[in-house]
C-alpha positions as protocol buffer text, in pm:
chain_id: "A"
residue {
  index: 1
  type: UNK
  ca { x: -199 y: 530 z: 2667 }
}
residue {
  index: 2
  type: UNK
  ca { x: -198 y: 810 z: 2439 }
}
residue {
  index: 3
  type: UNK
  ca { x: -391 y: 1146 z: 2437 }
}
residue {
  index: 4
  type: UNK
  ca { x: -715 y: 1127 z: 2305 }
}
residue {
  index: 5
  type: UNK
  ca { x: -777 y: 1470 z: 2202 }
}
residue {
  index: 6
  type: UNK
  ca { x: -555 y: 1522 z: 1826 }
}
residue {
  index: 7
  type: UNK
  ca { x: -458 y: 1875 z: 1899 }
}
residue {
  index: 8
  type: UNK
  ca { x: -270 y: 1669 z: 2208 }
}
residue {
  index: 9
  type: UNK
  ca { x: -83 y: 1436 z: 1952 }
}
residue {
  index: 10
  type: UNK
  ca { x: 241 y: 1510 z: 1838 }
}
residue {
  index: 11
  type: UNK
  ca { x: 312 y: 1499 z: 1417 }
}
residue {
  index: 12
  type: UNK
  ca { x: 513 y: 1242 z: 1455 }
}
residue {
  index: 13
  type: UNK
  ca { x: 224 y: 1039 z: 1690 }
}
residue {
  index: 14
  type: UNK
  ca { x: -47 y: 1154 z: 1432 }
}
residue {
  index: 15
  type: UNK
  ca { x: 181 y: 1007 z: 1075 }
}
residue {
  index: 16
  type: UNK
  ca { x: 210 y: 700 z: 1251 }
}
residue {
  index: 17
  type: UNK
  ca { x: -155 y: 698 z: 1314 }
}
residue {
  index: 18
  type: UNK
  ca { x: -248 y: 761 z: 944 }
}
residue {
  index: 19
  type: UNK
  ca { x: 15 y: 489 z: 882 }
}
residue {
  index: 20
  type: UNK
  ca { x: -145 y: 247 z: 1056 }
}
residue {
  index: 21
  type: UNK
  ca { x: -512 y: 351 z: 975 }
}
residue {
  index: 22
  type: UNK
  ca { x: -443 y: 305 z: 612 }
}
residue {
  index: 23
  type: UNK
  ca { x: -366 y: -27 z: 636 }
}
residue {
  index: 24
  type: UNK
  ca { x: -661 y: -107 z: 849 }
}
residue {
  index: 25
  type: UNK
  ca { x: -875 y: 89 z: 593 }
}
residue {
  index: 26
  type: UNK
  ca { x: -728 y: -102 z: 301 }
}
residue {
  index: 27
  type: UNK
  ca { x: -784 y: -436 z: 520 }
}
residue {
  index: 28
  type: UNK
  ca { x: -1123 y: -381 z: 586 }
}
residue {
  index: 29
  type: UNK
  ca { x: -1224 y: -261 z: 238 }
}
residue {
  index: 30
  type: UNK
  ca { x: -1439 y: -536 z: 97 }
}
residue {
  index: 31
  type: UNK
  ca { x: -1540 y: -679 z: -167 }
}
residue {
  index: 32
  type: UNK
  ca { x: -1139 y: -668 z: -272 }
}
residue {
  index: 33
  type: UNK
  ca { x: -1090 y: -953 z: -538 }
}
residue {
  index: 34
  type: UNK
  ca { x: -866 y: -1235 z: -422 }
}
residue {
  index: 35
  type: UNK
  ca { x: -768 y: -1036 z: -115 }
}
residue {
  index: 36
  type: UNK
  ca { x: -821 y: -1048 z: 248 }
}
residue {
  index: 37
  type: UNK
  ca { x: -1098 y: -869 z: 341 }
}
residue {
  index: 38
  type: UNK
  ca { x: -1408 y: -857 z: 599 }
}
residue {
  index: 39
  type: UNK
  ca { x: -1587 y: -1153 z: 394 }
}
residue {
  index: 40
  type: UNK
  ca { x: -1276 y: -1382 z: 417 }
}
residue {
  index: 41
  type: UNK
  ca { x: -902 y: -1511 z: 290 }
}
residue {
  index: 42
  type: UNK
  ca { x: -908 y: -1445 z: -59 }
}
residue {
  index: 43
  type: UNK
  ca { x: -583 y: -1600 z: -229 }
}
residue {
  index: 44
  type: UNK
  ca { x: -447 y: -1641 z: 96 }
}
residue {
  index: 45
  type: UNK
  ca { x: -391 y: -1919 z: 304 }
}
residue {
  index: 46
  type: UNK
  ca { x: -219 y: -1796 z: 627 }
}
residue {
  index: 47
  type: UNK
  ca { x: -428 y: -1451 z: 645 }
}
residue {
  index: 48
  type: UNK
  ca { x: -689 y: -1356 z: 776 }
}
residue {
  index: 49
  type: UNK
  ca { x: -830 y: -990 z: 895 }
}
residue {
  index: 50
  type: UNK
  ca { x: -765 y: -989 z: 1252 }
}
residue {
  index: 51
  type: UNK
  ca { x: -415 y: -1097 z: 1188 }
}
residue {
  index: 52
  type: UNK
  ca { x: -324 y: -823 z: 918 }
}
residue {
  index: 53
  type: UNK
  ca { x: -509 y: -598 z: 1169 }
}
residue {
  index: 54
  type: UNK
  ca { x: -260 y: -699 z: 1478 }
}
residue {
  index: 55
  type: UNK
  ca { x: 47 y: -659 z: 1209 }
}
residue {
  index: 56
  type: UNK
  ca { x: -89 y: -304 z: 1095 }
}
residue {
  index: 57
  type: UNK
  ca { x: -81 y: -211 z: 1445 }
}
residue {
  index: 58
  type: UNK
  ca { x: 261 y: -370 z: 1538 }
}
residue {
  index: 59
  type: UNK
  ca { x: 404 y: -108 z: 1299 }
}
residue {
  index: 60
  type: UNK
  ca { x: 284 y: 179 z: 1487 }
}
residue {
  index: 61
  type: UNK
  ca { x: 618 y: 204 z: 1659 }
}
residue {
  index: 62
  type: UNK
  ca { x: 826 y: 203 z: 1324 }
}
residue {
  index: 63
  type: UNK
  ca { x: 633 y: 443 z: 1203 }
}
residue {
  index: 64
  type: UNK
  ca { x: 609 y: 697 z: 1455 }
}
residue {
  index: 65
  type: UNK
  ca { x: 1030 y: 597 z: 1510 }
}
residue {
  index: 66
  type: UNK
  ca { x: 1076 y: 718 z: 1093 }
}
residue {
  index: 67
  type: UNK
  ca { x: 895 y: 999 z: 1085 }
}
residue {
  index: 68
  type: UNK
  ca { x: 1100 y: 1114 z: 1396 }
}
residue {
  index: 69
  type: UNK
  ca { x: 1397 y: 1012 z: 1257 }
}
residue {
  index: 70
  type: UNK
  ca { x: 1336 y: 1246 z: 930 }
}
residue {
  index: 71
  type: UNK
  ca { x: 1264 y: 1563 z: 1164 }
}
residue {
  index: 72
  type: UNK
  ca { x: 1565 y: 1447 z: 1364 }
}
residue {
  index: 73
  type: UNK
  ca { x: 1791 y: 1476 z: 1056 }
}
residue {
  index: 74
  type: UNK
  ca { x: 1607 y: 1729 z: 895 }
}
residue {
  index: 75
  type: UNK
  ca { x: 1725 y: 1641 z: 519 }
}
residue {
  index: 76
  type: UNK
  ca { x: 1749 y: 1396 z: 235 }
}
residue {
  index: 77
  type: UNK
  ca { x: 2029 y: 1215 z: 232 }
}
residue {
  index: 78
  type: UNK
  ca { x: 2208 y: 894 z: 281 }
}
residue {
  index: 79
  type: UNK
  ca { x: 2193 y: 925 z: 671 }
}
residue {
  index: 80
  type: UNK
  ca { x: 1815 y: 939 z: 630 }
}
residue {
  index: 81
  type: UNK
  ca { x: 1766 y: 670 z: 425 }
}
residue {
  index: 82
  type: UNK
  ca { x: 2048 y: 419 z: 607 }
}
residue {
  index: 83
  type: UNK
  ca { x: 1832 y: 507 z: 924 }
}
residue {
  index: 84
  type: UNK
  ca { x: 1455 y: 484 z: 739 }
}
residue {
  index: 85
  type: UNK
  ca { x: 1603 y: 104 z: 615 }
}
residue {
  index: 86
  type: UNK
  ca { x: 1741 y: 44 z: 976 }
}
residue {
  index: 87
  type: UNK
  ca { x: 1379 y: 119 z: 1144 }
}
residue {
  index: 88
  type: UNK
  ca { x: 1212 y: -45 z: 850 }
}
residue {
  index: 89
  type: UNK
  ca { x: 1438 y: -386 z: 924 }
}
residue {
  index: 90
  type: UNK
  ca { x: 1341 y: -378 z: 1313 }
}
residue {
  index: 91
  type: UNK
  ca { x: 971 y: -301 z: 1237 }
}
residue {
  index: 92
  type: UNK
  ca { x: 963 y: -602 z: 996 }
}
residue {
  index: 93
  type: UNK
  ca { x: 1107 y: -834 z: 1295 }
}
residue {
  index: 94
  type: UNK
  ca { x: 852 y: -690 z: 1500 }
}
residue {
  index: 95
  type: UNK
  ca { x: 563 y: -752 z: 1227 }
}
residue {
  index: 96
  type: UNK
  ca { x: 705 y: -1098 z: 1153 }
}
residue {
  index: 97
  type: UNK
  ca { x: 705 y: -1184 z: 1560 }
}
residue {
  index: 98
  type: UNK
  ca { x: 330 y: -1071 z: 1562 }
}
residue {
  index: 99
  type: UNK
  ca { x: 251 y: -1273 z: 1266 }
}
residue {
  index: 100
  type: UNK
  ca { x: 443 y: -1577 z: 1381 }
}
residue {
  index: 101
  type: UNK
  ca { x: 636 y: -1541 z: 1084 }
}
residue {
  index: 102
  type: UNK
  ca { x: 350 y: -1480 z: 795 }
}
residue {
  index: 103
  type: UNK
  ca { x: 452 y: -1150 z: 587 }
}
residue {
  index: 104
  type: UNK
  ca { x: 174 y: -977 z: 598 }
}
residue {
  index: 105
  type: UNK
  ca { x: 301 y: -619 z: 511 }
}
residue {
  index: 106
  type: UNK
  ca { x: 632 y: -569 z: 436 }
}
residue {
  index: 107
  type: UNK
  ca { x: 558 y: -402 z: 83 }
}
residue {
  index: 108
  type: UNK
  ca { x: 375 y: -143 z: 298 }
}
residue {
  index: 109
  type: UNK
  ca { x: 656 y: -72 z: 518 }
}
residue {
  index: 110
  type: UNK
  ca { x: 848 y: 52 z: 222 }
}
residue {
  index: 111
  type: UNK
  ca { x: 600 y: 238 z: 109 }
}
residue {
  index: 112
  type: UNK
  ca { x: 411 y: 380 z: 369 }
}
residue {
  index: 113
  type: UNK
  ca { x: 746 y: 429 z: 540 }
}
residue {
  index: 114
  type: UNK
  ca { x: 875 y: 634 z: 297 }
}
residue {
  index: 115
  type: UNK
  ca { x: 564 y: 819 z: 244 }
}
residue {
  index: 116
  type: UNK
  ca { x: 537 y: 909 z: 670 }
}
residue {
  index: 117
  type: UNK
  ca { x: 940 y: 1023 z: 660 }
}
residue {
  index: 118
  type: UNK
  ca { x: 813 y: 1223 z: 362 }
}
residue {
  index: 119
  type: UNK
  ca { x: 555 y: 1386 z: 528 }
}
residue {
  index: 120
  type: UNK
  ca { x: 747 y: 1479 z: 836 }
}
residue {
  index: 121
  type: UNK
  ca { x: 949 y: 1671 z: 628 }
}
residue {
  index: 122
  type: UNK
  ca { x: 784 y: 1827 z: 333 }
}
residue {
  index: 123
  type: UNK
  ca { x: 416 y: 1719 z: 321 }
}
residue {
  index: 124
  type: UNK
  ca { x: 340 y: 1952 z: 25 }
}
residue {
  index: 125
  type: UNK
  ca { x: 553 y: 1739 z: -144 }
}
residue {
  index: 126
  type: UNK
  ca { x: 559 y: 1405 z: -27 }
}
residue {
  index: 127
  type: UNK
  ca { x: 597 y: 1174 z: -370 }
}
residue {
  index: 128
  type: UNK
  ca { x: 853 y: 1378 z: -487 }
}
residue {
  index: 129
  type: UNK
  ca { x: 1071 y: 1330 z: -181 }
}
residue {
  index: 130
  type: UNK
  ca { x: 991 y: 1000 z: -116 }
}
residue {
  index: 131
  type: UNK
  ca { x: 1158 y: 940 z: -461 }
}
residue {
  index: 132
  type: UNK
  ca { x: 1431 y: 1152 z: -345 }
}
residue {
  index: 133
  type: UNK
  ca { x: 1487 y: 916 z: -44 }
}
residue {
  index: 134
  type: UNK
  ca { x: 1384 y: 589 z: -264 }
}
residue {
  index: 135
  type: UNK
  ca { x: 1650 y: 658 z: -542 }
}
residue {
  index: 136
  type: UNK
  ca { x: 1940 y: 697 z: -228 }
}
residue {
  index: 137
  type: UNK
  ca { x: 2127 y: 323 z: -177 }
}
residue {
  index: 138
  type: UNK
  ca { x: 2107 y: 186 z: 182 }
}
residue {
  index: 139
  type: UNK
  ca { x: 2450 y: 25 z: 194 }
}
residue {
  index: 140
  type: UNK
  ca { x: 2317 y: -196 z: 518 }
}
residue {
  index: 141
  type: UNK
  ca { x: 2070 y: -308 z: 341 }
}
residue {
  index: 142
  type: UNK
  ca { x: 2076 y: -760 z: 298 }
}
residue {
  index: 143
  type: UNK
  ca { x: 2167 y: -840 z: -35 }
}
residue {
  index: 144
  type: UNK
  ca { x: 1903 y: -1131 z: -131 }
}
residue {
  index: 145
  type: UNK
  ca { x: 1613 y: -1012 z: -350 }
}
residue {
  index: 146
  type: UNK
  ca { x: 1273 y: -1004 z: -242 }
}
residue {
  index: 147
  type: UNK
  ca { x: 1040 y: -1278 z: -423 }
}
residue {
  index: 148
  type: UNK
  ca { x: 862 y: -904 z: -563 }
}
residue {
  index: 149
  type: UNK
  ca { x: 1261 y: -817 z: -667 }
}
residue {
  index: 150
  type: UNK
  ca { x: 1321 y: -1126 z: -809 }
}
residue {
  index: 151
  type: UNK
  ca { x: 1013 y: -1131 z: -1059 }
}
residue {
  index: 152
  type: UNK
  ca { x: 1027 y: -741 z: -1110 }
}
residue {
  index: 153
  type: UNK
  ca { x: 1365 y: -834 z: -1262 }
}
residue {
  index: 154
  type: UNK
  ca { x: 1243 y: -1138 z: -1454 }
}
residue {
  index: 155
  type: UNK
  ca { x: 935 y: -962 z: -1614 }
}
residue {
  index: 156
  type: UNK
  ca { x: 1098 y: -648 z: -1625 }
}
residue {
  index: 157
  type: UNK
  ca { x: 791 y: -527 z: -1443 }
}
residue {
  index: 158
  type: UNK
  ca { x: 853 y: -215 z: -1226 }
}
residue {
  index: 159
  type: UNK
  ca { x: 855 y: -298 z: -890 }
}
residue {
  index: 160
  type: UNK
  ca { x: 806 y: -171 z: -578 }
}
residue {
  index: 161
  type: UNK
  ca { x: 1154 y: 10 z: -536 }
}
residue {
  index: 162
  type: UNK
  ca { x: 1073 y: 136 z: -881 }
}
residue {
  index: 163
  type: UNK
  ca { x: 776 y: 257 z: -806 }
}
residue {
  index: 164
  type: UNK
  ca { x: 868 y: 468 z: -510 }
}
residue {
  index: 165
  type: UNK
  ca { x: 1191 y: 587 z: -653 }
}
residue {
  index: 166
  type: UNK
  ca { x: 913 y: 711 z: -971 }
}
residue {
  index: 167
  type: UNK
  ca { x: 689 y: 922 z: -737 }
}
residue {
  index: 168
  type: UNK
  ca { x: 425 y: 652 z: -647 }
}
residue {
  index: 169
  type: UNK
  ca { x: 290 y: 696 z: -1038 }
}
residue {
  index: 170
  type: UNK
  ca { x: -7 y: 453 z: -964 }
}
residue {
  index: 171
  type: UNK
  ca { x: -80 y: 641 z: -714 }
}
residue {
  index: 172
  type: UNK
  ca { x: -64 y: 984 z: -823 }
}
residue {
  index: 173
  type: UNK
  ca { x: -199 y: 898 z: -1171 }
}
residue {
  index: 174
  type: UNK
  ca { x: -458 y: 642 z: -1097 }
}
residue {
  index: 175
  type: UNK
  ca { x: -544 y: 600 z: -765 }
}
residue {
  index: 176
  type: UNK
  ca { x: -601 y: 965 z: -616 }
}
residue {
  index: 177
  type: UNK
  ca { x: -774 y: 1089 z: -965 }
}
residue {
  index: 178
  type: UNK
  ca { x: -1022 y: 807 z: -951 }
}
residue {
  index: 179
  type: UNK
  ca { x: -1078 y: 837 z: -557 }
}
residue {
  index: 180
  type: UNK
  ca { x: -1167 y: 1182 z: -632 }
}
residue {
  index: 181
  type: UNK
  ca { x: -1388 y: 1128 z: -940 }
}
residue {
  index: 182
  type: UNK
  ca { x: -1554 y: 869 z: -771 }
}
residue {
  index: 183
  type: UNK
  ca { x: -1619 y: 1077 z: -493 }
}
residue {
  index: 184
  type: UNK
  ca { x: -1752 y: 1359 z: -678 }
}
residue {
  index: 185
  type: UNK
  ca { x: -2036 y: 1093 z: -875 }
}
residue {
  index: 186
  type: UNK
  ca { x: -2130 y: 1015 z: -474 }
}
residue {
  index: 187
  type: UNK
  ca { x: -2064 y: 681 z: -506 }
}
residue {
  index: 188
  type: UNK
  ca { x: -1996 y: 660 z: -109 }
}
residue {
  index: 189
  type: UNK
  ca { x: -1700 y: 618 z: -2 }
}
residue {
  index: 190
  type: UNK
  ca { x: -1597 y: 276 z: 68 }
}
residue {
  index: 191
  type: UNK
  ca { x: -1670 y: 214 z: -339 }
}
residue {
  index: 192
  type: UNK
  ca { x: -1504 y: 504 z: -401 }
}
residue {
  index: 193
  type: UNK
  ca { x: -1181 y: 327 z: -245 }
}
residue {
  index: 194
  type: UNK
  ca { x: -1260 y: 4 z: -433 }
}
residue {
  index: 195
  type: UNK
  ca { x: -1284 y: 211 z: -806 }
}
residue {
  index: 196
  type: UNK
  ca { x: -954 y: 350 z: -651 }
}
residue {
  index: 197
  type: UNK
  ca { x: -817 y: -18 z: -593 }
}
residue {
  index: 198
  type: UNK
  ca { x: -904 y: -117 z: -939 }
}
residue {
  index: 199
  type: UNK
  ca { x: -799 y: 195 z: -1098 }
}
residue {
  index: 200
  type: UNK
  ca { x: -466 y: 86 z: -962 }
}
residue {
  index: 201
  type: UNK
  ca { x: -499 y: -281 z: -1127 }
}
residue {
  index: 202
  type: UNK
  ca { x: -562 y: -163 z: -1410 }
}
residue {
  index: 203
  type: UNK
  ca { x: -203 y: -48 z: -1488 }
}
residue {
  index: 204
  type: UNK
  ca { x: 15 y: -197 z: -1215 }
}
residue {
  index: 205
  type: UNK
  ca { x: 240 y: -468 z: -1288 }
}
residue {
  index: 206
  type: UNK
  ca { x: 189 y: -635 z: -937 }
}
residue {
  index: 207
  type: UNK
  ca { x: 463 y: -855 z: -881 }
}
residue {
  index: 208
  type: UNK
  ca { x: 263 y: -1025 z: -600 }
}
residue {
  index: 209
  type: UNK
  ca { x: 49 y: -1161 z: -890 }
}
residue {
  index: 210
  type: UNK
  ca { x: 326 y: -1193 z: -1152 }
}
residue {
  index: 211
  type: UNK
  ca { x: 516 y: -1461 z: -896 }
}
residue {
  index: 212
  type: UNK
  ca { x: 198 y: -1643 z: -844 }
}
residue {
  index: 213
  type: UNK
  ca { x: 15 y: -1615 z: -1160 }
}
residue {
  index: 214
  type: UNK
  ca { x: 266 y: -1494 z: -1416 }
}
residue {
  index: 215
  type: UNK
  ca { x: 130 y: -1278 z: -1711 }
}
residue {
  index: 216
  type: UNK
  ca { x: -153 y: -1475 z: -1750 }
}
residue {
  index: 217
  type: UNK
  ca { x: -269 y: -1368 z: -1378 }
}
residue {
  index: 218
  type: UNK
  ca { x: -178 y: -965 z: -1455 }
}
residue {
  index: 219
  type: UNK
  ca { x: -364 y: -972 z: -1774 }
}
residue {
  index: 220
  type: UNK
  ca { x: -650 y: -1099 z: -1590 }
}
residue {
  index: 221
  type: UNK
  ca { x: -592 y: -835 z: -1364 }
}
residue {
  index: 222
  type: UNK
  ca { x: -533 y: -556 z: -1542 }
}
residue {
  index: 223
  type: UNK
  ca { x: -800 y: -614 z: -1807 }
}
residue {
  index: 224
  type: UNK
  ca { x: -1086 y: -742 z: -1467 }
}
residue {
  index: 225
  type: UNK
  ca { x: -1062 y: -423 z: -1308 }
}
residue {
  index: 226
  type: UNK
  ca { x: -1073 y: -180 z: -1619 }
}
residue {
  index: 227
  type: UNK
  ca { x: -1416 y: -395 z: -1683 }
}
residue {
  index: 228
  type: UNK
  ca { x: -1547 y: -316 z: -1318 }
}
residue {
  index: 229
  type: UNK
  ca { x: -1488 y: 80 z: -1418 }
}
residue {
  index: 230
  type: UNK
  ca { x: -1589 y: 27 z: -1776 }
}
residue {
  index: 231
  type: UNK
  ca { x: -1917 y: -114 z: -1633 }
}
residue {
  index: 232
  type: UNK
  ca { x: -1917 y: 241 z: -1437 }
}
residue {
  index: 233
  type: UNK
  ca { x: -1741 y: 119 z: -1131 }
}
residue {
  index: 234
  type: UNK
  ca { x: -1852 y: -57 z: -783 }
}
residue {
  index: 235
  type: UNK
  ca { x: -2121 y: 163 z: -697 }
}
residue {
  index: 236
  type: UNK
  ca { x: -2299 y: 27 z: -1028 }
}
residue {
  index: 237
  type: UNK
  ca { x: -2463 y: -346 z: -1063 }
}
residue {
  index: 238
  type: UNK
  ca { x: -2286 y: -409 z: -1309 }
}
residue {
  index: 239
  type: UNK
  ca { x: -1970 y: -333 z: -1190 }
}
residue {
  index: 240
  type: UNK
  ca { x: -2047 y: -539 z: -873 }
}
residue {
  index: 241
  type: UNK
  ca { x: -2088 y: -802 z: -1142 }
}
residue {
  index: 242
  type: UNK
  ca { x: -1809 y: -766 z: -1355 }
}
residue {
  index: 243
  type: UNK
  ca { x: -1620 y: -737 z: -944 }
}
residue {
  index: 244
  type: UNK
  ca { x: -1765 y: -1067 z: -882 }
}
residue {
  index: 245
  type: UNK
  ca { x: -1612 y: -1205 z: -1161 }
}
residue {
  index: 246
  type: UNK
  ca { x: -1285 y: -1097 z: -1138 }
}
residue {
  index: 247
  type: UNK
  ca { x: -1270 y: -1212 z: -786 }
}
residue {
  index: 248
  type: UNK
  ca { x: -1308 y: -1554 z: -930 }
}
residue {
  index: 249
  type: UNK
  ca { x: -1084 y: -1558 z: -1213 }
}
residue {
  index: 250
  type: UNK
  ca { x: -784 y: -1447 z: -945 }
}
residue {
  index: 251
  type: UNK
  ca { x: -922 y: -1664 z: -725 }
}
residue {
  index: 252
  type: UNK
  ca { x: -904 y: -1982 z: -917 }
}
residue {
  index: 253
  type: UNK
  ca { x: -535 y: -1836 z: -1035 }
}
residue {
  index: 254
  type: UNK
  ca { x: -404 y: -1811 z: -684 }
}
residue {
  index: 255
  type: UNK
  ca { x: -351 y: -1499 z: -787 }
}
residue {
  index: 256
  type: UNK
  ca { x: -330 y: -1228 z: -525 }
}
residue {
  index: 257
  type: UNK
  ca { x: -317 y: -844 z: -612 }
}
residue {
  index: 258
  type: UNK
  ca { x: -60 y: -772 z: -274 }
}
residue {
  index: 259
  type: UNK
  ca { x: 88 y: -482 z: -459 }
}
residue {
  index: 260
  type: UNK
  ca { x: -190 y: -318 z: -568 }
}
residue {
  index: 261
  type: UNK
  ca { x: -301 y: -338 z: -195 }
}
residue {
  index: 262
  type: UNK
  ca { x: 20 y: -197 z: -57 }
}
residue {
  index: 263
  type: UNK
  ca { x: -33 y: 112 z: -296 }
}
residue {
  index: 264
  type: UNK
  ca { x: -424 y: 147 z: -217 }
}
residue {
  index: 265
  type: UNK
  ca { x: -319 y: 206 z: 164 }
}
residue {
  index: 266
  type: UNK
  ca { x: -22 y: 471 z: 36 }
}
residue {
  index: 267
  type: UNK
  ca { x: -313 y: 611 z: -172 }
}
residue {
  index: 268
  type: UNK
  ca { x: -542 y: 641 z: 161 }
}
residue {
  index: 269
  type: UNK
  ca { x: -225 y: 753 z: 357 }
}
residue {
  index: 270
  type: UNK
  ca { x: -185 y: 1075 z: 131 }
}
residue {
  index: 271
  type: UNK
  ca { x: -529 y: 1122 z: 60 }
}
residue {
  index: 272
  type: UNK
  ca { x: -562 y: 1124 z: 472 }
}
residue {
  index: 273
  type: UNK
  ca { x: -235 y: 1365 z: 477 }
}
residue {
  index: 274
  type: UNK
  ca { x: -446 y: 1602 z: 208 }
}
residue {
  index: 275
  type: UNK
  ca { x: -712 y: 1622 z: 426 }
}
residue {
  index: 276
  type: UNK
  ca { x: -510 y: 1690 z: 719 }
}
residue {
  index: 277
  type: UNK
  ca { x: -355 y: 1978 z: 533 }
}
């Protein structure tokens, strides 16, 4: 078992434990539209909460193993990064062996495993060298693209490589500001993480919904959520409204906001780091 008390943790234990509480945060966060959350499935017919709980904490390992690894090595490079994709590989097998096979976050192990490698070595500036580390090529890596690859390249969407490799832009630009901002009108905080969600949608071209929905599904998307914040946000009636109704619209589109998700819990990740610091 390990330590209770935090000053007994070791960085490397306490990363993977922001790792892994971001993703339970971002589970839990409800009312998401179309995604799992603590009121159901959403778009999703082989999720459910406790399982994306038992996958978040599968990863635990992996994390705790990359953020090692980058204080190991010490630098940016391609040893890093051939090592960050070798971890990332045997977490996913893990994950998937928890999950019975269901992928429940393997857009978040690029992410947030980039972002906890990051932090082990310069947490002041974790974007910028998780781009660093993002724009390396992992010569190990399997050659067949993702199904988020795959529709990146047929949209010519920026996807989730592209994203990291930019800095986490809908992150940095979206996200944090309107965490903060929503924090700052007291909104409480679990809306505050909802306007950040949506501040996300609003820009993001999420190829989780682009593969099930196409550009019909991201335009409803992208022009739902800046309604919600138009409205003046969650905390607001009618934003809850304008919520509710955007959770419908994906909902009868099968169209799932997975990305948008996976860079919510990299938003709650640094935003945990910040506070940390």
């Amino acid at each position: 078992m390990r330590a209770l008390k935090q000053h007994e943790l070791s960085l490397t234990d306490r990363l993977a434990d922001m790792a892994v509480d971001a993703l339970i945060d971002e589970a839990d966060l409800s009312p998401k539209p179309a995604l799992v959350d603590r009121r159901g499935n959403g778009a999703h017919s082989d999720l459910h909460l406790g399982l994306m709980h038992a996958s978040a904490l599968s990863l635990w390992p992996m994390f705790k193993e990359m953020a090692e690894a980058a204080l190991d090595i010490g630098e940016v490079g391609l040893p890093l990064r051939e090592a960050l994709g070798r971890i990332g590989r045997e977490g996913e097998q893990a994950m998937l062996a928890t999950t019975q096979g269901v992928n429940t976050h393997r857009g978040a192990i690029w992410a947030l495993g980039l972002l906890a490698a990051a932090a082990a070595l310069e947490p002041r500036a974790i974007t910028l060298t998780a781009a660093k580390l993002a724009l390396l090529n992992d010569r190990f890596a399997p050659q067949p693209m993702s199904h988020g690859a795959q529709v990146a390249q047929r949209y010519g969407a920026r996807g989730a490589r592209e994203e990291a490799q930019l800095g986490f832009p809908s992150v940095i630009q979206r996200g944090l500001p309107q965490l903060h901002k929503s924090r700052r009108e007291n909104a409480g905080e679990q809306n505050a993480r909802l306007d950040a969600l949506l501040a996300i949608m609003t820009d993001l071209a999420d190829t989780c919904v682009l593969y099930r929905a196409g550009t019909e599904g991201l335009a409803t998307m992208q022009q739902g959520a800046q309604a919600v914040l138009d409205a003046g946000g969650s905390a607001t009636l009618a934003g809850r409204r304008q919520l509710h109704e955007l959770d419908l619209q994906l909902l009868a589109l099968n169209a799932s906001p997975g990305g948008a998700a996976d860079l919510l819990a990299a938003c709650l990740f640094i935003d945990r780091l910040d506070g940390a610091l």
